[in-house]
Backbone bond lengths (Angstrom), bond angles and torsions (degrees), N, CA, C in turn:
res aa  C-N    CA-C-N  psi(-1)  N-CA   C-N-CA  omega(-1)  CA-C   N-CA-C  phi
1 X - - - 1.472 - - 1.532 108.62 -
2 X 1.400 122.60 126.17 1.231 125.63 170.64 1.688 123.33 -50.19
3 X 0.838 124.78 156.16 1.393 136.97 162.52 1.499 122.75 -65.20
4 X 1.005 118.21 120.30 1.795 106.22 -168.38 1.599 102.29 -89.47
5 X 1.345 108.93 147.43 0.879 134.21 177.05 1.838 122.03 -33.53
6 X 1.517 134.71 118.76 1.148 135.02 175.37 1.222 124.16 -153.46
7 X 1.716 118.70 177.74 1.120 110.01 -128.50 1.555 93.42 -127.07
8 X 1.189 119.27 84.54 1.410 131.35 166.50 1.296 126.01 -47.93
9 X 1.034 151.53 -47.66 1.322 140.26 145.77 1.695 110.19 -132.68
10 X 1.401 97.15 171.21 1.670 139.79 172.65 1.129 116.46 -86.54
11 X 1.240 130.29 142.80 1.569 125.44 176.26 1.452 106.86 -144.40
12 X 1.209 133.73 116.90 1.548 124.35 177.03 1.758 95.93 -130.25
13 X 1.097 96.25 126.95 1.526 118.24 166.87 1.807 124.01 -110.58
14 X 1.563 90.03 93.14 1.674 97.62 -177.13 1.479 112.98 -39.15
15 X 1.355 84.94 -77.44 1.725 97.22 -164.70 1.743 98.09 -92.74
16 X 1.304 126.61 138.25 1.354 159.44 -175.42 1.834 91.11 -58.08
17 X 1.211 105.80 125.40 1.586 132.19 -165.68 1.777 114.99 30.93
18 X 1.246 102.27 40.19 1.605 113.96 179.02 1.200 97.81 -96.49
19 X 1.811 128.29 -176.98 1.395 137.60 175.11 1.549 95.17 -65.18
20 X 1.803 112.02 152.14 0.787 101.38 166.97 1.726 124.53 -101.71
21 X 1.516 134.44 -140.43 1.282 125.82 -178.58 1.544 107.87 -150.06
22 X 1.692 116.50 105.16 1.383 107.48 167.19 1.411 110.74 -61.16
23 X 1.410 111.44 152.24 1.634 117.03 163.31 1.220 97.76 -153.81
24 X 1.377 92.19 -170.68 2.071 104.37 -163.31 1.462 121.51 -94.04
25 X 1.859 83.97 -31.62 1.348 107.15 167.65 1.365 146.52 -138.34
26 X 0.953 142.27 -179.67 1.551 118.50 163.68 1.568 123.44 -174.83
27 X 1.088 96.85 146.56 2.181 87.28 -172.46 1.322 112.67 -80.34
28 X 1.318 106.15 139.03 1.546 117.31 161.87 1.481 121.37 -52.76
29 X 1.216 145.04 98.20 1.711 122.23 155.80 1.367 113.90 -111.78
30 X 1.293 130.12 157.10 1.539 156.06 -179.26 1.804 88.54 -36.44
31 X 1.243 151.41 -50.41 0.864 137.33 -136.18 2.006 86.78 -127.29
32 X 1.106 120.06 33.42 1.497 108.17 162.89 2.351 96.51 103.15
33 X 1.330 97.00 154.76 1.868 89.03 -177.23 1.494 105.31 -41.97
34 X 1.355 118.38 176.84 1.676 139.02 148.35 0.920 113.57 -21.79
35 X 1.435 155.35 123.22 1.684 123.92 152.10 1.297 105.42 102.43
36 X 1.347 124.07 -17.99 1.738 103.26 -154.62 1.675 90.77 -88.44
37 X 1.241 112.73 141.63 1.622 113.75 164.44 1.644 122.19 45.67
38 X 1.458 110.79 35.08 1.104 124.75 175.00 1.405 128.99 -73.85
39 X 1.668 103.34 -31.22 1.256 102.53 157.89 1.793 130.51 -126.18
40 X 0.913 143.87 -179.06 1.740 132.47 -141.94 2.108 89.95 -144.95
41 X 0.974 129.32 -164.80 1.022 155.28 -170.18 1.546 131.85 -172.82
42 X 1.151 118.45 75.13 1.667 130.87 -149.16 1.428 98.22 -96.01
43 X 1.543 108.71 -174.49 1.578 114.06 -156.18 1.196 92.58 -143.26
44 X 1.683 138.21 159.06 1.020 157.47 -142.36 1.538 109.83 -57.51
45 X 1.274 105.81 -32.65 1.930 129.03 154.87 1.409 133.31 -74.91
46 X 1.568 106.80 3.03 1.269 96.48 -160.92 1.339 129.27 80.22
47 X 1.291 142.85 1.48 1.341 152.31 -136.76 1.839 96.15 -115.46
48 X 1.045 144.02 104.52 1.258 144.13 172.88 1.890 108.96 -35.82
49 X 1.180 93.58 110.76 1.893 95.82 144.66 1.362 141.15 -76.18
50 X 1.236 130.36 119.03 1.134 126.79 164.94 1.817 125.88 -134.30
51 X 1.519 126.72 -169.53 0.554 122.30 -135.26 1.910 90.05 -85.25
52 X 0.484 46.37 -23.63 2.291 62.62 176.99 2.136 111.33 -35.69
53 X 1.716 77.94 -52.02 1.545 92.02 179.72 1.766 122.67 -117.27
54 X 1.475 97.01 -4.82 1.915 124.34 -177.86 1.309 88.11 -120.48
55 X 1.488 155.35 104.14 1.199 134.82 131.44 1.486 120.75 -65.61
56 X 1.363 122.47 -19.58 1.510 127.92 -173.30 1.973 96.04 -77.26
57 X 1.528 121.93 4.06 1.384 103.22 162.06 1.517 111.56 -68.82
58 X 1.305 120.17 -9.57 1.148 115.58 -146.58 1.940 95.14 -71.55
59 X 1.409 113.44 -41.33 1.392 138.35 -165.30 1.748 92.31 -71.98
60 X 1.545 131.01 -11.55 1.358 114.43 173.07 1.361 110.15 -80.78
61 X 1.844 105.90 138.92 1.585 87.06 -179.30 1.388 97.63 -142.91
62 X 1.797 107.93 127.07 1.416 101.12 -170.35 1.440 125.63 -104.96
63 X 1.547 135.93 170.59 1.368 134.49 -165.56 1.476 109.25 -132.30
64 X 1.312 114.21 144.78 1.360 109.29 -157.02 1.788 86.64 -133.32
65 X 1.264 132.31 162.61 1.251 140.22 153.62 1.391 101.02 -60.96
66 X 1.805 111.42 124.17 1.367 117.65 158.83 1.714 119.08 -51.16
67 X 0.974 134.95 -28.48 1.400 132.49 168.10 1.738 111.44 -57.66
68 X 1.410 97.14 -20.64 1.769 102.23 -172.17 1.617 111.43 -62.89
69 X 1.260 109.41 2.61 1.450 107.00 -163.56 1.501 100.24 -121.64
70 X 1.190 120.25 6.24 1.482 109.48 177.21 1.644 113.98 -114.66
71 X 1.420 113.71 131.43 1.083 121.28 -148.22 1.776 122.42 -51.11
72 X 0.960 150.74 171.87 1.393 120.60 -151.49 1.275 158.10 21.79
73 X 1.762 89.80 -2.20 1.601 89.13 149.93 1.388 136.79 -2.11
74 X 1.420 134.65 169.45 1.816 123.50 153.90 1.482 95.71 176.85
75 X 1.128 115.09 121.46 1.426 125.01 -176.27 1.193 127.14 -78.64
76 X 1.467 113.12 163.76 1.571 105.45 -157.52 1.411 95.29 -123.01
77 X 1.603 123.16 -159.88 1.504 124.91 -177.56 1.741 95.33 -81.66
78 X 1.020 122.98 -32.00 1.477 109.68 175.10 1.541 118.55 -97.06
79 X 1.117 101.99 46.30 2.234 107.69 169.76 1.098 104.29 -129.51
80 X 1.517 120.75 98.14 1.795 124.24 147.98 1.187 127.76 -101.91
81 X 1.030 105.29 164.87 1.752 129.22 167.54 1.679 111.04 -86.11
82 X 1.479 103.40 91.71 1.634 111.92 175.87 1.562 112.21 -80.04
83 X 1.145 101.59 131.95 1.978 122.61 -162.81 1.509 101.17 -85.49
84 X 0.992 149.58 171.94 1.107 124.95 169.59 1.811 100.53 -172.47
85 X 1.580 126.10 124.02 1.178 101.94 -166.00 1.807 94.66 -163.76
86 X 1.521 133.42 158.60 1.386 132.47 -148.98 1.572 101.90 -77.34
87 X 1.417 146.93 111.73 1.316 149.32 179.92 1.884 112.55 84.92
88 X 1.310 102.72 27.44 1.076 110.01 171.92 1.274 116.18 -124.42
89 X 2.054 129.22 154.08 1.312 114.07 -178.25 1.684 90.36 -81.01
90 X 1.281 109.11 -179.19 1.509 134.54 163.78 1.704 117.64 -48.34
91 X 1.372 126.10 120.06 1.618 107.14 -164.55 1.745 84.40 -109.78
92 X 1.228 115.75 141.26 1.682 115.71 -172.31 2.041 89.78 -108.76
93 X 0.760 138.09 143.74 1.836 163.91 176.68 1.086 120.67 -112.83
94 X 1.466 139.14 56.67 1.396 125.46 -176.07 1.073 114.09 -44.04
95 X 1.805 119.08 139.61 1.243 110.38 -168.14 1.720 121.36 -84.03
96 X 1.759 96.39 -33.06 1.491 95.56 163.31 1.636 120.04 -45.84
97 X 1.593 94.98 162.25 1.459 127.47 -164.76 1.270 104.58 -31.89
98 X 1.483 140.20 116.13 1.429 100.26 169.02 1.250 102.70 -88.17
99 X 2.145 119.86 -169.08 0.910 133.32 -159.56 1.614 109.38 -109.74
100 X 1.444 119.32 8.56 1.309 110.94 -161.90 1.611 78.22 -132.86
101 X 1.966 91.35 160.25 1.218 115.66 -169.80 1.621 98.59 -119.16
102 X 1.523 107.65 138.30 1.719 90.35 163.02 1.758 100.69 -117.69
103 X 1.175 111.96 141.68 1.314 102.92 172.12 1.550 122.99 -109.26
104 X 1.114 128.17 177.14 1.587 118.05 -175.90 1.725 118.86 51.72
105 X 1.411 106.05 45.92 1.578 115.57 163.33 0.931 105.54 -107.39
106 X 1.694 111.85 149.89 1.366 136.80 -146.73 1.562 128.26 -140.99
107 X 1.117 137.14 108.61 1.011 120.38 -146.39 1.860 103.82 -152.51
108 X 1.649 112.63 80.88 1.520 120.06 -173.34 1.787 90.84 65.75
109 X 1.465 113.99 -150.36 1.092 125.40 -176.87 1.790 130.75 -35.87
110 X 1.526 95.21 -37.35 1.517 118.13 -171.49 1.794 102.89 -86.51
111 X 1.335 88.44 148.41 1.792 114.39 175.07 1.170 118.29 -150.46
112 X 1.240 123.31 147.62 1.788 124.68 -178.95 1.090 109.88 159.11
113 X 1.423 138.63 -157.25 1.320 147.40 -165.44 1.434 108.92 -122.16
114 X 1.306 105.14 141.18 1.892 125.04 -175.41 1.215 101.14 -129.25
115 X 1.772 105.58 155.63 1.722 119.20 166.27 1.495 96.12 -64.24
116 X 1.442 113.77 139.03 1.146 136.44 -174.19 2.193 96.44 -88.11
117 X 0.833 135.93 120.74 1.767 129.71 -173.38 2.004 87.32 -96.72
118 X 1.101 142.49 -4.78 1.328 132.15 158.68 1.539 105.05 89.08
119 X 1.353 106.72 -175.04 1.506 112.50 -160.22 1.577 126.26 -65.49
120 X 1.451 121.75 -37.29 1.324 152.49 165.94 1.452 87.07 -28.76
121 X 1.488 109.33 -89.46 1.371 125.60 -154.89 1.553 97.08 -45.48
122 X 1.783 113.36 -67.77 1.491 115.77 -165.47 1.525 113.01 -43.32
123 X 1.454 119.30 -25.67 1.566 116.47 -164.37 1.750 95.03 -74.30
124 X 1.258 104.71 -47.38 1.540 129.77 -165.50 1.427 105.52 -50.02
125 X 1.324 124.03 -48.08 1.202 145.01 157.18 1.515 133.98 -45.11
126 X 1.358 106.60 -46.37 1.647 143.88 -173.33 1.653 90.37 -77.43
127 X 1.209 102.45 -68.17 1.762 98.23 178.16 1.417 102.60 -59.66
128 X 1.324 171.58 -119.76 1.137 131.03 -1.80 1.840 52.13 -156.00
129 X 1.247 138.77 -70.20 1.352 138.71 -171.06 1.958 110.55 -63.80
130 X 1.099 111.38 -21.17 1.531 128.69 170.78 1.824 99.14 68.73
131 X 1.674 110.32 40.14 1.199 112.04 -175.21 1.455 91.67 -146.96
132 X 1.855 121.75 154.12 1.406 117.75 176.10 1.600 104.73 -69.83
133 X 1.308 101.70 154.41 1.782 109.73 -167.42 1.497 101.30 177.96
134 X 1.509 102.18 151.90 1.593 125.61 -158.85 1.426 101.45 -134.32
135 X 1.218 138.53 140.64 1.554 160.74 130.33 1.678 109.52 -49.52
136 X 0.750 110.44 94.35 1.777 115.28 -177.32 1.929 98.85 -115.96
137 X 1.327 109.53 138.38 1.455 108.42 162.48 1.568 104.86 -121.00
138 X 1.570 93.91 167.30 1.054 108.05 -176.95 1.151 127.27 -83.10
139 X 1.898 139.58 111.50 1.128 135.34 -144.55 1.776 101.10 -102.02
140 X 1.552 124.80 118.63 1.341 107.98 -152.34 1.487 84.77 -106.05
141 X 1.490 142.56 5.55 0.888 136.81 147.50 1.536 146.65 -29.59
142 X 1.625 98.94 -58.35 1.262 116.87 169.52 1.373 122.06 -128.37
143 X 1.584 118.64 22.71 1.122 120.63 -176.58 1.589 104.90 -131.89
144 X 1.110 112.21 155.79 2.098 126.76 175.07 0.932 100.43 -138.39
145 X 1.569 132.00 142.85 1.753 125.83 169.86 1.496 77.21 -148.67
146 X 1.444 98.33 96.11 1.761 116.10 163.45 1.294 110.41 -49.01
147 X 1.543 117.33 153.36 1.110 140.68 150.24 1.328 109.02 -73.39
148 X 1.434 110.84 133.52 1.807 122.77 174.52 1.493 97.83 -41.19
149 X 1.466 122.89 115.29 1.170 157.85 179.15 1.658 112.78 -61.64
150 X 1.387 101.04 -39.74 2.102 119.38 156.79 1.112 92.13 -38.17
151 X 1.623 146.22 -56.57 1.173 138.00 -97.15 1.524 116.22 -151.14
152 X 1.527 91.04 -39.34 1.609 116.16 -173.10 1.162 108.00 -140.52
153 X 1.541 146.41 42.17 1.038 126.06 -173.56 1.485 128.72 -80.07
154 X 1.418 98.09 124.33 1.708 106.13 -174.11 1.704 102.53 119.00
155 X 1.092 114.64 0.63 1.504 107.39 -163.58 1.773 110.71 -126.99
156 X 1.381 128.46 146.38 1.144 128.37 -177.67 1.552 113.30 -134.80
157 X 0.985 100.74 -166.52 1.504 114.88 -168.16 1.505 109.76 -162.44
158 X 1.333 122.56 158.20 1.466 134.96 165.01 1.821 125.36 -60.44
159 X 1.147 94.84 -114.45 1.795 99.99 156.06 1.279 124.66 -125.43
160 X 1.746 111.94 27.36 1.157 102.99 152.80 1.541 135.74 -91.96
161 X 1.330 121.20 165.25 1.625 120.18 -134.22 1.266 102.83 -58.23
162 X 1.528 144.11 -21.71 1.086 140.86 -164.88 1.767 124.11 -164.42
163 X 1.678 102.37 -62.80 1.136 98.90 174.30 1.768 100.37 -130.14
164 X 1.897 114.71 176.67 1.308 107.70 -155.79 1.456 113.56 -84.06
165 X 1.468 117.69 -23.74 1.450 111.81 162.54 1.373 132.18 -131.78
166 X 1.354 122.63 151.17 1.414 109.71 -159.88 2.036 85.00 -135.34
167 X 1.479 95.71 128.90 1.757 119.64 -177.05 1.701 89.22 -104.03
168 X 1.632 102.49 147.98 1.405 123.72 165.83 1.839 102.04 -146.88
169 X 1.212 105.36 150.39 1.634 99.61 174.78 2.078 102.10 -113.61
170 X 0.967 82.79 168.12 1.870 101.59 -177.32 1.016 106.62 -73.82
171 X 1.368 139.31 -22.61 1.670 149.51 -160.22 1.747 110.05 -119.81
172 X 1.421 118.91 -11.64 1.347 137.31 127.56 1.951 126.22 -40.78
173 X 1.234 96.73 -78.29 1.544 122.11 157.42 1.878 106.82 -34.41
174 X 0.714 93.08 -76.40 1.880 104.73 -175.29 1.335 117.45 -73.85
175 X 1.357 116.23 2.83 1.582 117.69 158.38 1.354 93.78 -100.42
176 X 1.357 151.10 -50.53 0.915 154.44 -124.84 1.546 90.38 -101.08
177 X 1.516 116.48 -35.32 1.292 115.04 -163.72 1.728 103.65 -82.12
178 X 1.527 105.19 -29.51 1.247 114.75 -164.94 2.220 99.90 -62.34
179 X 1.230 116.00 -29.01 1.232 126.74 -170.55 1.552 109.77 -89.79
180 X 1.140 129.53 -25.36 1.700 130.88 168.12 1.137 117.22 -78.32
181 X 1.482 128.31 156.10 0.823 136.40 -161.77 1.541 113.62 -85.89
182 X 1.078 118.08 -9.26 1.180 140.14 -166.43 1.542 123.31 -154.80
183 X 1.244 140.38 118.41 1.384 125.43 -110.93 2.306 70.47 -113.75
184 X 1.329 108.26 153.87 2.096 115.52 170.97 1.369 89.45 -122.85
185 X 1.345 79.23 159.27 1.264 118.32 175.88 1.803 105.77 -83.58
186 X 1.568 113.61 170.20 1.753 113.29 -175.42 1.523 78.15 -90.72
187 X 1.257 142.34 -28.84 1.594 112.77 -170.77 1.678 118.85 -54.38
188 X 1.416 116.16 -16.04 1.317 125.28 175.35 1.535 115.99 -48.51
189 X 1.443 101.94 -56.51 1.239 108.70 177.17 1.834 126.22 -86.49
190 X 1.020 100.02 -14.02 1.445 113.39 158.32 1.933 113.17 67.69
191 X 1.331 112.36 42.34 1.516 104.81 -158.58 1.979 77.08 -91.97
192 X 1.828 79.36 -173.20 1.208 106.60 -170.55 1.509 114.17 -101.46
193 X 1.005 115.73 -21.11 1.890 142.98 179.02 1.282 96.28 -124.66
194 X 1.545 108.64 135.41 1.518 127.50 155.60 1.498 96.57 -121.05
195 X 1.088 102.29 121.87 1.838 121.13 -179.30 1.769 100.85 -90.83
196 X 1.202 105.63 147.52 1.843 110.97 174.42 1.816 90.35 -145.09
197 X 1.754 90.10 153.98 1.540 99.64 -172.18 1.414 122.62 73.59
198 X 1.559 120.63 13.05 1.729 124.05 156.86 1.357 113.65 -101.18
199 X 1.108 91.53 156.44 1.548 119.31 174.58 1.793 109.97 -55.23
200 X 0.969 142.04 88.75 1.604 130.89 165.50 1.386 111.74 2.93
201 X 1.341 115.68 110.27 1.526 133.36 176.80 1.419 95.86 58.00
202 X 1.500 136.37 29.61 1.391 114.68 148.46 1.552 116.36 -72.50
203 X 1.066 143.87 -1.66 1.277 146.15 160.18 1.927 98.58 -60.26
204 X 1.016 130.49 -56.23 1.365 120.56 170.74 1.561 125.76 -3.74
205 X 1.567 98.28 -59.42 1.611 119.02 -169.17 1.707 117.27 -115.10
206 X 1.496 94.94 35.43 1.689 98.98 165.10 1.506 104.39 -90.88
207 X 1.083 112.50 130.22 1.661 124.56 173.99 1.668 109.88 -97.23
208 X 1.277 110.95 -41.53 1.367 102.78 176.16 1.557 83.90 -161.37
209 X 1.807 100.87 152.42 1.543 112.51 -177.29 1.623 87.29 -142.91
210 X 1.489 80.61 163.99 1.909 113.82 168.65 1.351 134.54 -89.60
211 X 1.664 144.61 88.61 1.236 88.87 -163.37 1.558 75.25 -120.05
212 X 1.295 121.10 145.00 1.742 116.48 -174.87 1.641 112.80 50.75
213 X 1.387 117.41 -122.73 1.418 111.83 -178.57 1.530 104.25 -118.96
214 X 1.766 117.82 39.34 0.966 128.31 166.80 1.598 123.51 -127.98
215 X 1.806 108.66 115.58 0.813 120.31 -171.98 1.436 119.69 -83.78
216 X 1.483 145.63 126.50 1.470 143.70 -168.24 1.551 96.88 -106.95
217 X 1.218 131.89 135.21 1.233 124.95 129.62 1.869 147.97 -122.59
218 X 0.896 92.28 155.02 1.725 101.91 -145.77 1.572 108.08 -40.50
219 X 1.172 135.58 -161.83 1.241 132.50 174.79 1.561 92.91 -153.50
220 X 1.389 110.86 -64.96 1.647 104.02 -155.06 1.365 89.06 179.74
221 X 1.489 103.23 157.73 1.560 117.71 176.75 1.908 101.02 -77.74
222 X 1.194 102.75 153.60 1.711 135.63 -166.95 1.794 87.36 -85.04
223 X 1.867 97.92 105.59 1.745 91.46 155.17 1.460 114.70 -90.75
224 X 1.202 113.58 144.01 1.821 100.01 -173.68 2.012 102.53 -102.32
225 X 0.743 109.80 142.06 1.292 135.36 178.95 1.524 104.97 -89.22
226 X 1.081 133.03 -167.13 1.816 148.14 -176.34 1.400 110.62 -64.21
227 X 1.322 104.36 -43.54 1.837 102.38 -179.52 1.383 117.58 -49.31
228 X 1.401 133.33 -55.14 1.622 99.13 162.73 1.074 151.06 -16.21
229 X 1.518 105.12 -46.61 1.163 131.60 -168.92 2.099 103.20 -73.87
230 X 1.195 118.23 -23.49 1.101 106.19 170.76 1.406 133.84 -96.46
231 X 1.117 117.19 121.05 1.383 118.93 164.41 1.483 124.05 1.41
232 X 1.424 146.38 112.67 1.457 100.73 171.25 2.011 108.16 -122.88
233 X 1.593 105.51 31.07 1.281 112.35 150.39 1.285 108.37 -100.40
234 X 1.120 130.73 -1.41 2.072 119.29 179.69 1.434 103.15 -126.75
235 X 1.315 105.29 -22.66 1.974 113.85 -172.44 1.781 85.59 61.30
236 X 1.046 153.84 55.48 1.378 149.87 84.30 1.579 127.67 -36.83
237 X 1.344 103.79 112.57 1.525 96.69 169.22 1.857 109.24 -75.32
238 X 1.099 85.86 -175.34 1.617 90.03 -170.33 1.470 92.33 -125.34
239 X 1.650 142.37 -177.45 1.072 135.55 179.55 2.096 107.40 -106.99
240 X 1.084 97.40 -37.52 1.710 98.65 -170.27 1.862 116.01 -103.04
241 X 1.672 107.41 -60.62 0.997 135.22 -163.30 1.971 116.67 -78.89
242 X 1.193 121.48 107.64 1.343 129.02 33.89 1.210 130.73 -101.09
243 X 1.693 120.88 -9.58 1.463 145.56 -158.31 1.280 90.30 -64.70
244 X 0.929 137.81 -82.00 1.442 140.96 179.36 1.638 128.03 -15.85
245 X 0.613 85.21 -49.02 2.085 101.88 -179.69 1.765 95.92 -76.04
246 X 1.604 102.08 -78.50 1.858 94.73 167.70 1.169 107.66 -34.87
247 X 1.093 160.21 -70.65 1.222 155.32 -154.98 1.785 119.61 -52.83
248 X 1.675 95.48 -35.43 1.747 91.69 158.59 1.738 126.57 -63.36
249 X 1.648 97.38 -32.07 1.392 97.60 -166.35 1.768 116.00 -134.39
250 X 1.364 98.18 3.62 1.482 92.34 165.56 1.422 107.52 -163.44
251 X 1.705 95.19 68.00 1.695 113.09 149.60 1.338 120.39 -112.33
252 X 1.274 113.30 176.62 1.796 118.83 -170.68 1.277 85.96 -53.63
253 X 1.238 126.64 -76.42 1.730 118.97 -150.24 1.151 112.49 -66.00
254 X 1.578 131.28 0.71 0.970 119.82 156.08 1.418 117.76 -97.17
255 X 1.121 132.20 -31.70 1.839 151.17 -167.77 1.694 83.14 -72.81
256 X 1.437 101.66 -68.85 2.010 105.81 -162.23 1.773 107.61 -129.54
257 X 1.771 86.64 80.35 1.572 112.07 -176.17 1.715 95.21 -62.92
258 X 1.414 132.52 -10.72 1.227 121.62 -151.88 2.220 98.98 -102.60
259 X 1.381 100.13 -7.37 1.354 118.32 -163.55 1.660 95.18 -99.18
260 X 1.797 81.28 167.12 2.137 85.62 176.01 2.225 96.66 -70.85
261 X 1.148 142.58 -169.94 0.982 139.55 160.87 1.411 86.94 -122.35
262 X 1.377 90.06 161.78 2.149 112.22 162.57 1.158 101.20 -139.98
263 X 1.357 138.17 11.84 1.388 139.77 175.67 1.151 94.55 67.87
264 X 1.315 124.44 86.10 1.418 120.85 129.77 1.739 134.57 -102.65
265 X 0.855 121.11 172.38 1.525 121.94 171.99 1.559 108.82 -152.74
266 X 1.730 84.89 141.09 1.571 105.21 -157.50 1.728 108.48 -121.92
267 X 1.423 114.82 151.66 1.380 146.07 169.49 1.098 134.88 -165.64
268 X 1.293 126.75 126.13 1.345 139.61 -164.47 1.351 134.26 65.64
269 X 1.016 149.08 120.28 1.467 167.65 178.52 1.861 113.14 -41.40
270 X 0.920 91.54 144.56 1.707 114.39 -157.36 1.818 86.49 -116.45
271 X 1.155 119.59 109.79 1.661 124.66 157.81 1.406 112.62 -125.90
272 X 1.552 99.19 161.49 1.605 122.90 154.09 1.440 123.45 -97.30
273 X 1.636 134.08 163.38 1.117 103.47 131.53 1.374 141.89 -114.45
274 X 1.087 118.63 105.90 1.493 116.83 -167.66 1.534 97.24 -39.96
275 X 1.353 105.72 129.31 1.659 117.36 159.78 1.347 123.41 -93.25
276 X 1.733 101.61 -13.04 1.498 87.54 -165.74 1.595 120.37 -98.16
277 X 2.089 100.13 16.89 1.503 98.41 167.14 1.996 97.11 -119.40
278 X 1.429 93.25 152.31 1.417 118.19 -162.26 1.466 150.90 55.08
279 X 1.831 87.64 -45.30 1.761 92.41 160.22 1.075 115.69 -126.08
280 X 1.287 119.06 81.24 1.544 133.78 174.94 1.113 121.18 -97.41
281 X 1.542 140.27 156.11 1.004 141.77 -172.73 1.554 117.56 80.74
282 X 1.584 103.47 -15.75 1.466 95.55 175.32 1.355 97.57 123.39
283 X 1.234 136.60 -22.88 1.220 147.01 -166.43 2.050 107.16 -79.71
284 X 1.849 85.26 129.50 1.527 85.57 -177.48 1.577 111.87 96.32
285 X 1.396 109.76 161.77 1.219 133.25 177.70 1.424 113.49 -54.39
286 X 1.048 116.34 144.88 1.652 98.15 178.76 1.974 102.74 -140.17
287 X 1.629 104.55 17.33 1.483 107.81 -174.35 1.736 93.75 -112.87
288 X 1.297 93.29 151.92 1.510 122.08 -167.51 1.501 105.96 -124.47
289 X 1.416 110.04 124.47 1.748 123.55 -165.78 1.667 102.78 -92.55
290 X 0.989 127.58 172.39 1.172 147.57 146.77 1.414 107.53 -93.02
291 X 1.818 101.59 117.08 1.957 107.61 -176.96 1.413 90.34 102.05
292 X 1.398 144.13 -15.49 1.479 136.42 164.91 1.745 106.38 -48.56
293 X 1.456 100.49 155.87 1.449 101.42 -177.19 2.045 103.40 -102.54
294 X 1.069 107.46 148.09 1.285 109.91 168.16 1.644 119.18 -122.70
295 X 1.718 107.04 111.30 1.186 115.24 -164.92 2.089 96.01 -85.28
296 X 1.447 101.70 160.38 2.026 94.04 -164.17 2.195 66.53 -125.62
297 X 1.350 105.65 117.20 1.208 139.75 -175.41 1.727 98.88 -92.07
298 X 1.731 132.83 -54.66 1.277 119.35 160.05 1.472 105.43 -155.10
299 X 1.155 104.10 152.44 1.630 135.50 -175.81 2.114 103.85 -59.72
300 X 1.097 119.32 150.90 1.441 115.67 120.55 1.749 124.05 -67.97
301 X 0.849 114.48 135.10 2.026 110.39 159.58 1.683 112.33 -62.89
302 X 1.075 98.97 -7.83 1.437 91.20 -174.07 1.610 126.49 -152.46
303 X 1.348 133.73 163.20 1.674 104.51 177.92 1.349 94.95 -113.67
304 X 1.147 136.16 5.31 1.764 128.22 159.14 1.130 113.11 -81.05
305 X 1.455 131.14 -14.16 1.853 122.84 151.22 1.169 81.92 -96.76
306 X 1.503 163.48 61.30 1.792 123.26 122.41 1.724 83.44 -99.60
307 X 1.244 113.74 -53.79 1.873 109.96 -173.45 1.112 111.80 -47.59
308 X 1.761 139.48 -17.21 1.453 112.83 -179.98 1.583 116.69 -78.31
């Protein structure tokens, strides 16, 4: 009898292409866990930074109050978000509301207005990248930055790249690792779920999963962009590796030989969570363990409809 499916680690990423944060646990919300990618790092325009054109975010690494992860939480005047980064002091973030607005932040397709985190942070930032730059969060008040509607319609996310959670399994990783020349780490790929006990790229063809009385369903396979490619103990990119190797065995023209290709290369699974089957209304648990089981409720037939 197989091993059922579980949930090896947590991943929450405060700030948008910063270090990220194992934990034990973490809450589900409509727009991706607690915490994940809540706040961004913009440029003299407002224009989001990331690791694409900043690889030295990679070396920021942020700290959250362990209480921050349990579901209803709500912070007080003494709960921040400590910044933390190589030749820099400690930058502290109160987590309450702040009072400043930034307007005209930008982020790929999306634009609108963010909590402004104020001067402290921006200098902190400004130095540490040696370019002007702002700490902006994401105000979920008056702002939505849909998920591609092709894909996700009805569903959003914060400032992460597209949709609110992204699954990878360990047996993915370790085939993949087994073929490079040089074995990465899962921080490369940066998901939000590390799955243990699947099949190598069976995460591909989950259509909808279980995990407690929360149902996910899939979106689309994960194209990876440059961030692999960087380091994220030196924030050095590298020039070839890992893109390269994926690229023999899990790009479009290889995944969906039947399609035009544009060269992409793919890892890890793109979900939602539908709220509106089982625990809707608010009802129920809405935190997710590390060692939880994840039941796979239905398949794709195929991995050239999960990759489109």
């Amino acid at each position: 009898m197989e091993e059922a499916l579980k949930i090896q680690s947590l991943f929450i990423y405060p700030i948008k292409s910063c270090r990220g944060i194992s934990v034990p646990q973490a809450t589900v919300t409509q727009t991706g866990f607690q915490w994940d990618r809540y706040w961004l790092v913009v440029n003299y325009k407002g224009r989001a930074y990331t690791q694409r054109v900043e690889p030295k975010l990679a070396l920021v690494e942020s700290e959250l109050p362990k209480e921050a992860f349990f579901e209803d939480w709500e912070p007080t005047k003494d709960s921040f978000l400590v910044v933390r980064a190589p030749g820099m002091s400690p930058l502290k973030i109160p987590l309450t509301k702040p009072s400043s607005i930034a307007e005209g932040v930008s982020m790929w397709e999306w634009s609108g207005s963010a909590f402004d985190e104020g001067e402290e942070a921006a200098k902190w930032f400004s130095d540490y990248l040696g370019k002007q730059s702002r700490l902006v969060r994401f105000n979920k008040e008056t702002e939505t930055r849909p998920s591609p509607p092709e894909f996700a319609a009805g569903y959003s996310t914060t400032f992460a790249d597209m949709f609110p959670f992204l699954f990878a399994s360990q047996a993915s990783l370790d085939q993949l690792n087994t073929l490079l020349p040089e074995p990465v780490p899962i921080n490369r790929f940066r998901p939000n779920f590390l799955v243990d006990n699947c099949d190598p790229f069976g995460e591909d063809l989950w259509d909808e999963i279980k995990i407690n009385e929360l149902v996910f369903q899939g979106v689309r396979l994960c194209s990876r962009c440059k961030v692999p490619l960087v380091n994220q103990e030196t924030g050095v990119p590298g020039a070839a590796e890992p893109t390269e190797t994926l690229m023999k065995f899990r790009s479009d023209k290889v995944l969906m030989p039947d399609k035009k290709a544009h060269g992409k290369v793919y890892f890890g699974k793109e979900m939602v969570w539908n709220w509106n089957i089982g625990n809707s209304e608010g009802k129920g648990s809405k935190t997710i363990k590390v060692g939880d089981t994840i039941s796979v409720l239905r398949k794709m037939p195929s991995i050239a409809e999960a990759a489109v």
